[in-house]
C-alpha positions in Angstrom: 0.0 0.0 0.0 0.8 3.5 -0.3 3.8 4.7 2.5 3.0 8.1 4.0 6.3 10.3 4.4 7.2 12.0 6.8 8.8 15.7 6.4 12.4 15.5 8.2 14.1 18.9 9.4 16.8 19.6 8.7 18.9 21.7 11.3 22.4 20.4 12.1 23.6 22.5 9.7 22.0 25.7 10.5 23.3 25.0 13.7 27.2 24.9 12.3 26.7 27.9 10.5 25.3 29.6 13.6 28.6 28.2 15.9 30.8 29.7 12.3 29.3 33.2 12.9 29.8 33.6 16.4 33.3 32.3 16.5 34.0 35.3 13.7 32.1 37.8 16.0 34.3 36.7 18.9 37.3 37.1 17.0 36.3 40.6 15.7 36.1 42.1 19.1 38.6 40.7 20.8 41.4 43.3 20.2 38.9 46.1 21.6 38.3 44.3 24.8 41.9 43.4 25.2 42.5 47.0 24.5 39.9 48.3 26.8 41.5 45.9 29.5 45.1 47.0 28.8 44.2 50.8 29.3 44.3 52.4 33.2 40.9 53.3 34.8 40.7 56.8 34.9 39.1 57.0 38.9 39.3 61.0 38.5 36.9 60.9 36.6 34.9 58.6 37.3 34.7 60.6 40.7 34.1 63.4 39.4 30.7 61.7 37.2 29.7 60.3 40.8 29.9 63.7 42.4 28.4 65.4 39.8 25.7 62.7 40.6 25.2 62.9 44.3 24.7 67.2 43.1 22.3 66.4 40.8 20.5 64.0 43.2 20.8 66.8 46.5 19.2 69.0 44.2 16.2 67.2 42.8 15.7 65.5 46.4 15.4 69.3 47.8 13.4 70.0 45.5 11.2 67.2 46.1 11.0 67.6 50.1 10.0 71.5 49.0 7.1 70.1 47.4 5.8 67.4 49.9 5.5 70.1 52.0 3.6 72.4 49.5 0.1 72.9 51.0 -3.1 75.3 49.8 -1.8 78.8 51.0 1.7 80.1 50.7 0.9 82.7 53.6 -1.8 83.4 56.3 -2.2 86.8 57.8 -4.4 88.1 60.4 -5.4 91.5 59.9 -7.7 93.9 58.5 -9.8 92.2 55.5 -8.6 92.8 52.0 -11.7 95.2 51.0 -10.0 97.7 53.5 -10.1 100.7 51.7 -6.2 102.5 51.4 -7.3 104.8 54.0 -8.2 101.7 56.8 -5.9 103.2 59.3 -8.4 106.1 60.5 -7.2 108.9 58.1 -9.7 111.5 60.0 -10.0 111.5 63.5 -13.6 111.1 64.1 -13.7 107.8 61.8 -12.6 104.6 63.3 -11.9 101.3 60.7 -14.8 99.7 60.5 -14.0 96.0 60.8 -12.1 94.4 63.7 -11.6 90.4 64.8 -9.5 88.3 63.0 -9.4 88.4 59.1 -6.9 86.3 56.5 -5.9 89.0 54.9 -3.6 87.4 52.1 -3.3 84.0 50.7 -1.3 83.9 48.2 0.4 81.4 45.6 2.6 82.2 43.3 4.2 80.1 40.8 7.1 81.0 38.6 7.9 79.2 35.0 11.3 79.6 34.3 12.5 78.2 30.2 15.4 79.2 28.4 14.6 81.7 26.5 11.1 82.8 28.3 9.3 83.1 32.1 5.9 82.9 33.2 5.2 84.3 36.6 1.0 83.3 38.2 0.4 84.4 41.5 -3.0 83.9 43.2 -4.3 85.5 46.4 -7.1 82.9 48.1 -9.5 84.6 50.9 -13.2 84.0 52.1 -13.8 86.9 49.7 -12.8 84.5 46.5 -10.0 83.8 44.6 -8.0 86.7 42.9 -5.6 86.8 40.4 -2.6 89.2 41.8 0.3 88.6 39.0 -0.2 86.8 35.8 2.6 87.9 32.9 5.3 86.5 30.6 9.0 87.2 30.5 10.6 86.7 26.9 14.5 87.0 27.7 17.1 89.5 25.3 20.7 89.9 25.5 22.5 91.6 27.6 20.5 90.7 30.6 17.5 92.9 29.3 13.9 91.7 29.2 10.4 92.0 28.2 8.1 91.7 30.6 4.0 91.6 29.8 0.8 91.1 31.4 -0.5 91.9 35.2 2.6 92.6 37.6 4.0 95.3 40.0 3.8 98.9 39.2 7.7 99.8 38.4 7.7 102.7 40.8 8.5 103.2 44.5 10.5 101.4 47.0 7.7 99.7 49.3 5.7 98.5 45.6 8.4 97.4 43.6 11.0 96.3 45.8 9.1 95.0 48.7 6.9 92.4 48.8 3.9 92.1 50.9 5.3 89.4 53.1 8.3 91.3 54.0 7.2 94.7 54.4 9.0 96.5 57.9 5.6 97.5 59.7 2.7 95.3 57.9 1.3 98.0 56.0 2.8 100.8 52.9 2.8 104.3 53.7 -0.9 106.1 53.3 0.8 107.9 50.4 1.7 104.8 48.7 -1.3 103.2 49.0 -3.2 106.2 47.7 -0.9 106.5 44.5 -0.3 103.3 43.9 -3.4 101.4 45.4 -3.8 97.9 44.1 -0.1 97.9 43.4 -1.1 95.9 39.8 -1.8 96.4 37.1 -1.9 95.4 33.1 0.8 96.6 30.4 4.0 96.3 28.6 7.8 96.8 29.9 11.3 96.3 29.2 14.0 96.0 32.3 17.7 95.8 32.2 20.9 97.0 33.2 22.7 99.9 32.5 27.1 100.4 33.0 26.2 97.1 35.2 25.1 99.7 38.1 21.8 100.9 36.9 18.7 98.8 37.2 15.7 100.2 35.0 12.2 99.3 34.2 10.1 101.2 32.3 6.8 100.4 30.2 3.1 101.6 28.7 0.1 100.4 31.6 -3.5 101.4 31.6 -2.6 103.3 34.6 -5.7 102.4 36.6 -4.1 99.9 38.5 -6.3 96.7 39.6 -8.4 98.5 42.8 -9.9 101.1 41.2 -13.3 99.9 40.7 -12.8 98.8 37.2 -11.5 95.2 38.2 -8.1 95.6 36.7 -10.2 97.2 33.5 -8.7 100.1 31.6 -11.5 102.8 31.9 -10.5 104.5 29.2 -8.6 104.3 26.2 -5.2 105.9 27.2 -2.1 104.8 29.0 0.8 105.5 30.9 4.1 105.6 31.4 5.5 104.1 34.0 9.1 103.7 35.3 12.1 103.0 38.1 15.8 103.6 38.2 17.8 102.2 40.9 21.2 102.2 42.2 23.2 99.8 44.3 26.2 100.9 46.2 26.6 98.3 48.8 25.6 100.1 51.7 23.9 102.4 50.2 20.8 101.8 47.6 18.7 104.9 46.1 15.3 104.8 43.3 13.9 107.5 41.4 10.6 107.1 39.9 8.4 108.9 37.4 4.4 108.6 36.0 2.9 110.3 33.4 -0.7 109.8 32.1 -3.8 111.2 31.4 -7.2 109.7 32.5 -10.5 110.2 31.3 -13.6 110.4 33.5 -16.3 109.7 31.2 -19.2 110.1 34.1 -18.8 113.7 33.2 -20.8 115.0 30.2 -17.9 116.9 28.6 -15.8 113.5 29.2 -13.2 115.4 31.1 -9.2 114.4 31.3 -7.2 114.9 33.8 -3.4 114.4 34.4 -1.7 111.2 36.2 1.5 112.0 37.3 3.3 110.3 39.8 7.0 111.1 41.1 9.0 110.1 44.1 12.7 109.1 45.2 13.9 106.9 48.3 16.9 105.6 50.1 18.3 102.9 52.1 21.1 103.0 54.3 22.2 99.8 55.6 24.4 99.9 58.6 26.6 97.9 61.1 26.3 100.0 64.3 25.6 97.8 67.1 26.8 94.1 68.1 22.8 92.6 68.5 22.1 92.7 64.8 22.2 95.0 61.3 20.3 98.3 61.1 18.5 100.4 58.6 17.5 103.7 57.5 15.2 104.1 54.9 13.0 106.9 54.0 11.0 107.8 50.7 9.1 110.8 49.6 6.4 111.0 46.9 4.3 113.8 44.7 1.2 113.1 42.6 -2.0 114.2 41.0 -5.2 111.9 40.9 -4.7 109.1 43.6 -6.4 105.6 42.7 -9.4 104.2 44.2 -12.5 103.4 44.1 -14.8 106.2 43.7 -17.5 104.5 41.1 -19.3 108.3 41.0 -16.5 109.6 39.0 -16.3 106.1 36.6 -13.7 104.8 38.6 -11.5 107.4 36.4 -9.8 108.3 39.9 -9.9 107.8 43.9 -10.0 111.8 44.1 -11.3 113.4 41.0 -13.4 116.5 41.2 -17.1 116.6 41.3 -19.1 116.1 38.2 -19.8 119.9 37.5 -16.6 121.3 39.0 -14.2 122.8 36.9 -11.3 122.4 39.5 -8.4 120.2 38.8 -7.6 117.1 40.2 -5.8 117.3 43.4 -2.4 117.9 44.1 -0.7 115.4 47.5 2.7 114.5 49.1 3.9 112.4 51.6 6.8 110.8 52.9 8.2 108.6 55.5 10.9 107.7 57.7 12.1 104.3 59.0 14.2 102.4 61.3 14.8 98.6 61.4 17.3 97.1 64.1 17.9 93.4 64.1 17.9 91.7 67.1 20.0 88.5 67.2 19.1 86.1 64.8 15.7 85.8 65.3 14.2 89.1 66.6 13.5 92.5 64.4 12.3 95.9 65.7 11.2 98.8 63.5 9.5 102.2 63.9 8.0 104.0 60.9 7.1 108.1 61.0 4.7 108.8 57.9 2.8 111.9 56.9 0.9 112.2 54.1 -1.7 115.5 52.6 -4.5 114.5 49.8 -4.5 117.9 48.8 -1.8 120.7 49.3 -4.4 123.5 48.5 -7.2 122.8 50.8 -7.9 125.0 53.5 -9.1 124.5 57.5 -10.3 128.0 58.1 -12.7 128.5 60.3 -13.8 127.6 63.9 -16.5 124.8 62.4 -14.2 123.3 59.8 -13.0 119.6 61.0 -11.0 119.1 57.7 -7.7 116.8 58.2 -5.3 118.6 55.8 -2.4 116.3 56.9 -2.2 112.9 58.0 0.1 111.5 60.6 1.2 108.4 61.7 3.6 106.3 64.3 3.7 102.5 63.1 5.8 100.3 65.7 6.5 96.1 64.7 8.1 93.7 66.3 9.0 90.6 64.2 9.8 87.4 65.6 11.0 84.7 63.1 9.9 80.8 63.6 11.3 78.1 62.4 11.2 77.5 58.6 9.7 80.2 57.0 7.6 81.2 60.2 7.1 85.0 61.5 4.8 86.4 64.1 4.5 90.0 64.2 3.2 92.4 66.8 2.5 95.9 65.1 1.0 99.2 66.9 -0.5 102.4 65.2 -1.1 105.5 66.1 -2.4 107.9 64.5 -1.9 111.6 64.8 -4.4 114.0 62.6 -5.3 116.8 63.5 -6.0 120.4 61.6 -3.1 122.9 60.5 -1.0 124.3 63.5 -2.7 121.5 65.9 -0.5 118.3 67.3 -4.1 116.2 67.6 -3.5 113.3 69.2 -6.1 109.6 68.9 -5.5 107.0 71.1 -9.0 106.0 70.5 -8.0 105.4 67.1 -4.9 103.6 67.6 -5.0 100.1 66.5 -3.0 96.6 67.6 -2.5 93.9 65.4 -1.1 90.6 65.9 0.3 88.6 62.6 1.2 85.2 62.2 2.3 84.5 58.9 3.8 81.5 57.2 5.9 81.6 54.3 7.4 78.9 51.8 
């Protein structure tokens, strides 16, 4: 009958062509790994790739134990709320704040983006009244150290604004003359920064000039903007800022759609000084000039904190203030610092008259003691007193004066 066959494999000789191939391949790399055998070990280097190692590893685990101790709020203050207007420290005599208890007045987050060529900076402030945007802009980077900077951030002029952040500011609050120029301390625009003859530091740009607290929720209210700007110098012990403003703003409540000018100027200094053995101390001082303050006045379109009536034909007022401050370190943990401020809304108004009750300056004693904490821990003690009272007078308030104690927390 018919034999069925069965197909054979074959594969003894795939097998001694496979042994062929790798005896060749062993051959062909011999001489480099007798080579690589018959050449030193270079153990300087290969220290050097095991330190540069551990670096890269400190690093990344510092920055990892940062972050596992990230939580919601960057800082917690007790205070006055953040609605307080920029006048909360009783800037007449017969009006106390009108809010006391305990109050987080700031919670804020900030993140910073940092590329090669390019930065983007968010900073959020998180209270029971919501959650606020406070910086939000982009850095693209030029030669020379310059840069562009664009979008919602700090208002290039004055010390306690642009140099000082909130957190680290000597007696808890800016000067009543700051605030009233510069209230909101933000605001939307356009500016280029640098260094010039590597001792100048400059920042000037185009903002809508409104700021973010003026009632317009960080909206230009009109078409126009202004120029903002800051020089400052570094000597070592010695550090010094001149800063200008000019705009216009239009108050478009009125029926003839008034403008009115927006200037700004002031200068400060900061002497920093090795006088006693406890600690560091510090003199600083800054004085200031402007027309149209910001704030929320909603009657005049939110064009301007103190912009005439709607029918008046006067000009926007004219102010000035200045202040003087102190801060001695005490040991490593302690700081103490007293702060004289005086401010006038308006260098033309008058107080004649028995009857009249109008404050033409503003006065003010500020006294903090900081205590730092820990990591990134400060509780503060602050005191204010206020001292208004009409031309020729030396009016004092202790009914007015106000305590505040600050614990804050800071990453």
């Amino acid at each position: 009958g018919p034999v069925d066959r069965v197909p054979v494999t074959h594969t003894r000789g795939f097998d001694d062509m496979n042994r062929l191939l790798a005896a060749l391949a062993a051959l062909a790399i011999a001489p480099a790994v007798l080579a690589q055998e018959s050449q030193p070990v270079d153990t300087a280097a290969l220290e050097g790739k095991v330190t540069s190692l551990e670096e890269q590893y400190a690093e990344t685990k510092a920055a990892v134990a940062a972050l596992q101790k990230l939580k919601l709020w960057a800082y917690n203050e007790t205070g006055l709320p953040v609605g307080a207007g920029a006048n909360a420290y009783n800037t007449t005599p017969e009006t106390a704040p009108s809010q006391n208890g305990f109050f987080i007045r700031r919670g804020r987050l900030k993140a910073v983006y940092g590329a090669d060529l390019s930065d983007y900076v968010l900073q959020i402030d998180v209270t029971p009244n919501g959650v606020a945007i406070k910086e939000g802009y982009a850095t693209l980077k030029l030669p020379a150290g310059w840069a562009v900077d664009a979008g919602l951030q700090l208002f290039p002029f004055g010390y306690e604004v642009y140099s000082r952040s909130s957190s680290d500011l000597d007696t808890l609050e800016r000067a009543r003359v700051t605030r009233a120029f510069l209230g909101g301390e933000y605001d939307l625009g356009i500016a280029v920064r640098g260094q010039i003859a590597k001792l100048v530091n400059v920042k000037v740009g185009v903002f809508n000039g409104n700021g973010i607290d003026s009632g317009q929720t960080g909206k230009d209210n009109d078409q126009l903007k202004d120029v903002i700007g800051r020089a400052t110098v570094d000597l070592g012990m010695l550090t010094a800022g001149v800063s200008g403003w000019y705009g216009k703003t239009v108050n478009y409540a009125r029926a003839d759609d008034k403008k009115y000018d927006r200037v700004r100027a002031a200068v400060d200094a900061q002497l920093y000084l090795d006088l006693l053995p406890i600690g560091g101390t510090a003199l600083k001082g800054e004085w200031m000039w402007g027309r149209t303050t910001i704030g929320t006045n909603n009657a005049n379109g939110g064009a301007g904190g103190n912009l005439p009536g709607l029918t008046s034909g006067a000009p926007a007022p004219t102010g000035n203030g200045w202040y003087a401050l102190v801060t001695q370190n005490v040991l490593a943990h302690n700081q103490v610092a007293v702060k004289f401020e005086q401010y006038t809304p308006n260098l033309t108004a008058s107080t004649d008259g028995a009857t009249n009750a109008t404050v033409k300056t503003q006065r003010e004693v500020q006294v903090a003691l900081h205590t730092y904490v820990g990591e990134g821990g400060k509780v503060t003690l602050a005191w204010f007193h206020p001292m208004n009272g009409k031309a020729g007078e030396k009016a004092v308030e202790p009914n007015a004066d106000q305590y505040i104690l600050q614990v804050q927390a800071k990453f």
